[in-house]
C-alpha atoms as one frame of an Amber mdcrd trajectory, in Angstrom:
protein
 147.957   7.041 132.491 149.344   6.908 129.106 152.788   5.629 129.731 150.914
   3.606 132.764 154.501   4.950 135.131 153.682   5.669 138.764 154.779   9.237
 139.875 153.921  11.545 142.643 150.673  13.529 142.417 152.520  16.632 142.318
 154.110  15.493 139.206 151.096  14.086 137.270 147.951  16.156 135.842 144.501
  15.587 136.740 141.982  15.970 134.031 138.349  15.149 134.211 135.531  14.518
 131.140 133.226  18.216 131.106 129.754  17.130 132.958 127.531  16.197 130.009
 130.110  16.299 127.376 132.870  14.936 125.323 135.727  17.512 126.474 138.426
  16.538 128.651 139.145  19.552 131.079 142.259  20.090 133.068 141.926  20.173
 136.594 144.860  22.446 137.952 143.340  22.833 141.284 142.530  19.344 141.617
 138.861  20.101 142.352 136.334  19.856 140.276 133.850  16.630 140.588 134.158
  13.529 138.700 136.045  10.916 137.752 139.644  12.233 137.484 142.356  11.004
 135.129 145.882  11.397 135.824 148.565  12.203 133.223 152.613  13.348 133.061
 153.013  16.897 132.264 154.276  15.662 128.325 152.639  15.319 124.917 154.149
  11.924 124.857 152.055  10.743 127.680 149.025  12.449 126.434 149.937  10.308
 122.840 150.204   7.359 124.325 147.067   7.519 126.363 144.718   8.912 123.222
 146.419   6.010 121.281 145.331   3.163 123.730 142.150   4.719 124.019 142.646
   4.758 127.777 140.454   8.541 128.524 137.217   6.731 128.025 137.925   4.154
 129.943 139.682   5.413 132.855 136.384   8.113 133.028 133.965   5.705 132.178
 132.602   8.040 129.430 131.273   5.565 126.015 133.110   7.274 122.777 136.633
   9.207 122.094 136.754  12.370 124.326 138.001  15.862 122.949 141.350  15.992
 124.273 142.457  19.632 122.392 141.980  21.477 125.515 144.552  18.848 127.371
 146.973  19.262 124.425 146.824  22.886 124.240 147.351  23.098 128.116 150.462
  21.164 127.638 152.175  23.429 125.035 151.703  26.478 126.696 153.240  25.260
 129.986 155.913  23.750 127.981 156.934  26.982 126.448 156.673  28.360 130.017
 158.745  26.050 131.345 161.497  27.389 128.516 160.808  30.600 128.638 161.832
  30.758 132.501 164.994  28.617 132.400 166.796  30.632 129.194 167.581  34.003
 128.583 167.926  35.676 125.558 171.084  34.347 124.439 169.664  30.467 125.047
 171.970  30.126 127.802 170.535  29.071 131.463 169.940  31.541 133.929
């Protein structure tokens, strides 16, 4: 969505706008109802979408919508994705 590239839906993130609020809300199961969003797993992505103002629009939701939860998602499984590929020494494994 933010880099507008086409990728697999395995590959991409689903987020959806909270019902009644201004909170985006990641969607790992790829469940919950709504109007679903779909984003690379990479802060760049998630820049360039809150940059072209493209959340509001692609979930039809009027104002800027709280994207810290999104953001905060994305660190954690970035560190998770390090801390499973190097051991201790920074070498792979």
């Amino acid at each position: 969505m933010g880099c507008r590239q086409r990728d697999s839906r395995s590959t991409l993130l689903r987020v959806v706008a909270a019902s009644g609020g201004d909170v985006l809300l990641v969607d790992e199961q790829r469940r919950l109802p709504g109007r679903g969003a779909w984003l690379h797993l990479s802060s760049a992505c998630l820049d360039l979408a809150e940059k072209r103002r493209a959340f509001p629009r692609a979930l039809r939701r009027p104002g800027p919508l709280d994207t810290s939860g999104v953001r905060s998602f994305l660190v954690r499984s970035a560190r998770a994705v390090v801390s499973t590929t190097t051991d201790e020494n920074g070498s792979n494994s």
